[in-house]
N, C-alpha and C positions, 0 to 999 in steps of 0.2 A: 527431486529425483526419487524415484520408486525405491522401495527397500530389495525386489523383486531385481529390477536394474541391475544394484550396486552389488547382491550377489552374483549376479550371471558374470560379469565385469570382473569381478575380485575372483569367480571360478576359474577364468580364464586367464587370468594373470599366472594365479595358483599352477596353473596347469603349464602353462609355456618354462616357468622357472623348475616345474619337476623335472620335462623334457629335456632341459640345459643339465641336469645334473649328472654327475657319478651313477653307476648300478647303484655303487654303494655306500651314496650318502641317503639320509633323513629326507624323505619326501614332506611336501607341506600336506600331503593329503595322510601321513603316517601320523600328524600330532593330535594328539586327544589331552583332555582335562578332566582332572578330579569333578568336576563341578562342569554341564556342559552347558554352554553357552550356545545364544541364539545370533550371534552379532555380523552386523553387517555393515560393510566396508573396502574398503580397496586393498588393506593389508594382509598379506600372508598372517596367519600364528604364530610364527617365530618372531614376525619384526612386532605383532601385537606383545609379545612376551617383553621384548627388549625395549619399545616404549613403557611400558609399565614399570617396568624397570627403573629407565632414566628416571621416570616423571615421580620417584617415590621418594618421600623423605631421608631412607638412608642411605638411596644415591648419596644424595646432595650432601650429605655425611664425610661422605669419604675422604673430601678436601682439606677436612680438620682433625684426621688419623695419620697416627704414625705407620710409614713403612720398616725403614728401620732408624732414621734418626729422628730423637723424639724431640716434638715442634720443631719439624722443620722448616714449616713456612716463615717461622719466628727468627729465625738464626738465618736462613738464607731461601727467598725465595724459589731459587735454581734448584734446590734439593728436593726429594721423589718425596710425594706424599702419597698417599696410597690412590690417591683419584688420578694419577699420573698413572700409578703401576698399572690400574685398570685400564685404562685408556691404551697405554703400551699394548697390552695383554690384546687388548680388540682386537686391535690394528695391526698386530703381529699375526695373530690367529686367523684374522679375513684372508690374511698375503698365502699364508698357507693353505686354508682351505678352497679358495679359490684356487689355485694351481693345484688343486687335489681332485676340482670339481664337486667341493662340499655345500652342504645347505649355511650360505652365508650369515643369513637372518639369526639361524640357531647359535652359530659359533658366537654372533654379536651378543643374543643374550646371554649365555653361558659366560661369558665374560665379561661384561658388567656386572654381572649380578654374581659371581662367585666370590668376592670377597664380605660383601652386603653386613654378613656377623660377625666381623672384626671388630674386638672389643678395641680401646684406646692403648696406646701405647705399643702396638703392634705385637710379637709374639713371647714380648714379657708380662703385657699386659695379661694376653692371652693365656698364660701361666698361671699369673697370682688369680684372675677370676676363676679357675679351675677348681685351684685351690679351695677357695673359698664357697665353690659350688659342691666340690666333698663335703665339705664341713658343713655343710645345712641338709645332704642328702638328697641332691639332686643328680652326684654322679657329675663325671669329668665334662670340661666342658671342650669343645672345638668346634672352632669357628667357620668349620665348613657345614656344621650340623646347624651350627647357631645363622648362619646363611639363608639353609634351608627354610630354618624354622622363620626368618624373617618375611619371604615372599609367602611361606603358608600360612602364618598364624601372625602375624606383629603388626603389616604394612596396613594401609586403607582401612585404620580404625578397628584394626581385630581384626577385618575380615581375609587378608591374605590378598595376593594379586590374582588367584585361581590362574598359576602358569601353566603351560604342556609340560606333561610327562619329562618330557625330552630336556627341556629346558630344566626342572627340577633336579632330574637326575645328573646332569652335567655339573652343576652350581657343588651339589654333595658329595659328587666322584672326585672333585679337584683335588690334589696333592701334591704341591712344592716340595713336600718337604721327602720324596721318594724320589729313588731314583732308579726313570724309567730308562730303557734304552730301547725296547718296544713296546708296546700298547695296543692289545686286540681287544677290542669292545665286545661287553656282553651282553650280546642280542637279545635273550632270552631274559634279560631283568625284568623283576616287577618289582612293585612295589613295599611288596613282601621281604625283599630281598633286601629295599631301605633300611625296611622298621629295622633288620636284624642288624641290620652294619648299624645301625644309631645304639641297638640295644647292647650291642660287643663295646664298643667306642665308650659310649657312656659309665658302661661299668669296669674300662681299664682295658680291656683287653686289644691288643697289640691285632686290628682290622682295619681290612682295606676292599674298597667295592671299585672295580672298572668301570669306565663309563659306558651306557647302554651302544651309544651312538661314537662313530667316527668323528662326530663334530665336539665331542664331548673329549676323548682320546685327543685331539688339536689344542682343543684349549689347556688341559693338563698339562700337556708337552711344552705347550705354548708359557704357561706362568713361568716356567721355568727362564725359558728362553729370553724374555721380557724381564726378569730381577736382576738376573747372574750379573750382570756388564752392568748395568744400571747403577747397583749396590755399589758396584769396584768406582764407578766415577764419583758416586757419592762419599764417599772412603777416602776419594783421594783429592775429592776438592776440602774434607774438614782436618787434612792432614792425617788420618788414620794408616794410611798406608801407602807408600810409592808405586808409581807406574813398575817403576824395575824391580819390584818383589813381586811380581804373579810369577807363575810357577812356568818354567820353561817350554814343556810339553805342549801346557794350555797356548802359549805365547803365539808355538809354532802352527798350529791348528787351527787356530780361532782369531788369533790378532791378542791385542794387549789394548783395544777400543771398545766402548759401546756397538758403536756400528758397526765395526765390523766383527765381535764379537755372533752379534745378531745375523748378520748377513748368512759368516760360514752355517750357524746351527740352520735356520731355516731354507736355503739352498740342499743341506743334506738332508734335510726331514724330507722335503719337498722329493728329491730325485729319488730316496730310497722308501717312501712310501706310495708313489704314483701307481696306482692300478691294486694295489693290494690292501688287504681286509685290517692294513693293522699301518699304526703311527710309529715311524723306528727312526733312530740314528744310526749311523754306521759304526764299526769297529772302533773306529781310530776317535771319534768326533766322541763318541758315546765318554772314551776315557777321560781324552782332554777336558769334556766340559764334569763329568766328575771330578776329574782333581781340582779345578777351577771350584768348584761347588767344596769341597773341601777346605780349599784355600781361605774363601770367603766366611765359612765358620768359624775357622780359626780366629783369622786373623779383624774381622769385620765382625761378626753378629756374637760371637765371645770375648770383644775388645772389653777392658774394662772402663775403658774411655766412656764406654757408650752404656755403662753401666751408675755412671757417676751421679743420678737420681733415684736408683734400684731400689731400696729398702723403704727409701721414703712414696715411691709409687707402691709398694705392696703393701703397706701399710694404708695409705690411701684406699686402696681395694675392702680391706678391714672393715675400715674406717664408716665408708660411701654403707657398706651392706648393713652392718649394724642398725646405721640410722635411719636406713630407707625401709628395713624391713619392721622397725619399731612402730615408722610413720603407717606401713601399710597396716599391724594387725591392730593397730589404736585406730585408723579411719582418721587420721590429721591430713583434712583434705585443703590444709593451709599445706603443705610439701610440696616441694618441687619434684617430686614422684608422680601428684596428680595433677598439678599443675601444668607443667610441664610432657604428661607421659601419659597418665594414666584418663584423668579428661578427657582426652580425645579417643577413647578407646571405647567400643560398645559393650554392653551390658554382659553378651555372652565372654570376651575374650576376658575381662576383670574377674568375672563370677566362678568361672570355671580353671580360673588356671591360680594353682598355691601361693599365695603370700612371697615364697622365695623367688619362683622362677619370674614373678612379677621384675621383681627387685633384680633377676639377671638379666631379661630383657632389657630394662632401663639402663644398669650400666654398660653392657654390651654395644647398646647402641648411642653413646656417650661420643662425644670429641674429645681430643687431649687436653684443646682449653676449657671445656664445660667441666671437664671432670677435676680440673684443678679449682675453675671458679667455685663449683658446687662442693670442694672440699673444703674453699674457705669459709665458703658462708656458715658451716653447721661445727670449724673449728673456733674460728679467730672472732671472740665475744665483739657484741657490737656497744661500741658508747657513744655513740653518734647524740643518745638521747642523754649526753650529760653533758653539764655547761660550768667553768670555773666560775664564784661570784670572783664579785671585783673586791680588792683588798681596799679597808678603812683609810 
């Protein structure tokens, strides 16, 4: 088939799914790339973003990070790992933007891909690497930046996945940890407006960037939506807290379930965002699921239950950096830094980027069990090569 063909074909696809949409969602004729490309095919940009996405190594990652209870898979299969949260997050976010009349393909990659630079151990982990990214001078770390940095600079050998604008800006706009009760996108972002939120962020300063796009604004809203309940079953299946200790309000409003949890928040996103420029909750629903959101900190992500490997993982973080950064300015290309990491990486992405941030990449994109196996290998001496004689 012609190349000539398959774009007329994929133009016209393009065009029928603009037509189905919102005034005011993300047209697929709106996405552009840092890098432009000549490609030709049947898929829109956005769903090209979101396969790229899936098919990159630290997708595939995600199944072996902590959300919030660490090795989950190990203790109980049923328990959320953060390739679950993603997953939730999609499929939550599709059900919304769809009933909003949003560019679907966008919300999907926005959403797989916005957890992407989630170092291991989920937002403890996310701490002590921070930490430890002060202390060599590379400025604070966070994992919505480290996200970014992964589909631009980390994935396909150095080279980045060259995502749309659209897609990028949504991945770096995300923030669970804020609480939105409306959400108006800003239109006018460029890029420029990136570097600055990475350059505040990095160096401490208490910044926040909205997402460009309504589909970007969904997914925000959306992570939220997707943890809150999630968290509380996870909680209450490892005994951390009872069905009958959520807080009354939340009880009354939202359910005392996952599902229905999920159901009330996005039925109200949905009815009270229809036709307007901006992603909201109502009054009542906005409260309940903060104090829900409150609850949950308390009682679940400042558990000391869930704290009971704590000093020994941030010591680990120490540990992992000292040794990986020793390996890179010696050039011990016996390490599991280039072995495993840095080998596959091209010339420009090694040569151009410092010794440290090498060494934050690698651990950032770490599993909870690699980063324990690789903590034993460079602690726990090996005598494999020693042998008792036999006694006379």
């Amino acid at each position: 088939m012609s190349t000539d063909l398959l774009k007329k074909i994929a133009n016209e696809v393009a065009q029928r799914q603009d037509a189905h949409l919102s005034p005011l969602a993300t047209k697929n004729s709106d996405a552009h790339r840092i890098r432009e490309e000549n490609t030709a095919g049947l898929r829109p940009p956005f769903a090209i973003d979101r396969d790229r996405i899936m098919y990159s190594g630290a997708f595939r990652r995600y199944t072996g990070k902590t959300q919030v209870v660490y090795f989950a898979s190990l203790l109980d299969e049923q328990l959320t790992s953060r390739s679950l949260h993603t997953i939730s997050v999609a499929q939550v976010a599709v059900t919304i933007g769809r009933m909003l009349g949003l560019n679907t393909d966008l919300i999907e990659a926005i959403a797989l891909g916005h957890d992407l630079g989630h170092p291991p151990f989920g937002h403890d982990g996310e701490k002590f690497l921070s930490c430890e990214s002060v202390r060599r001078g590379l400025g604070h770390f966070h994992h919505n930046i480290q996200s970014l940095r992964t589909v631009d600079k980390i994935t396909k050998g150095g080279q980045g996945l060259n995502l749309t604008f659209q897609t990028r800006d949504g991945i770096i706009s995300h923030n669970g940890e804020v609480n939105d009760q409306v959400l108006e996108p800003f239109r006018e972002k460029t890029e420029r407006d990136i570097l600055d939120y990475i350059a505040a962020m990095e160096a401490g300063e208490k910044a926040d960037t909205r997402p460009q796009t309504l589909e970007g604004c969904v997914v925000r809203i959306t992570d939220t939506i997707a943890y809150i309940g999630q968290d509380i079953e996870d909680a209450i299946r490892i005994g951390l807290i009872r069905r009958e200790d959520l807080p009354q309000l939340s009880v009354q409003w939202l359910g005392n379930r996952n599902g229905t949890i999920i159901e009330a928040l996005v039925n109200d996103v949905v009815s009270m965002s229809h036709g307007h420029n901006y992603v909201r909750f109502s009054d009542t629903i906005a409260r309940a699921l903060f104090e829900l959101k409150a609850f949950n900190y308390k009682h679940i992500y400042g558990s000391p239950r869930l704290k009971v490997n704590h000093q020994k993982i941030e010591k680990g973080f120490e540990l992992l950096f000292d040794h990986f950064l020793r390996d890179v300015q010696q050039q011990n290309k016996t390490s599991a830094i280039y072995k495993h990491f840095l080998n596959s990486k091209g010339e420009a992405y090694v040569e151009n980027t410092p010794p440290e941030l090498l060494v934050r990449d690698f651990i950032a994109g770490m599993t909870d069990r690699y980063f324990v196996h690789t903590l034993k290998e460079i602690v726990i001496p090996d005598v494999s090569g020693f042998e008792l004689a036999d006694e006379e």
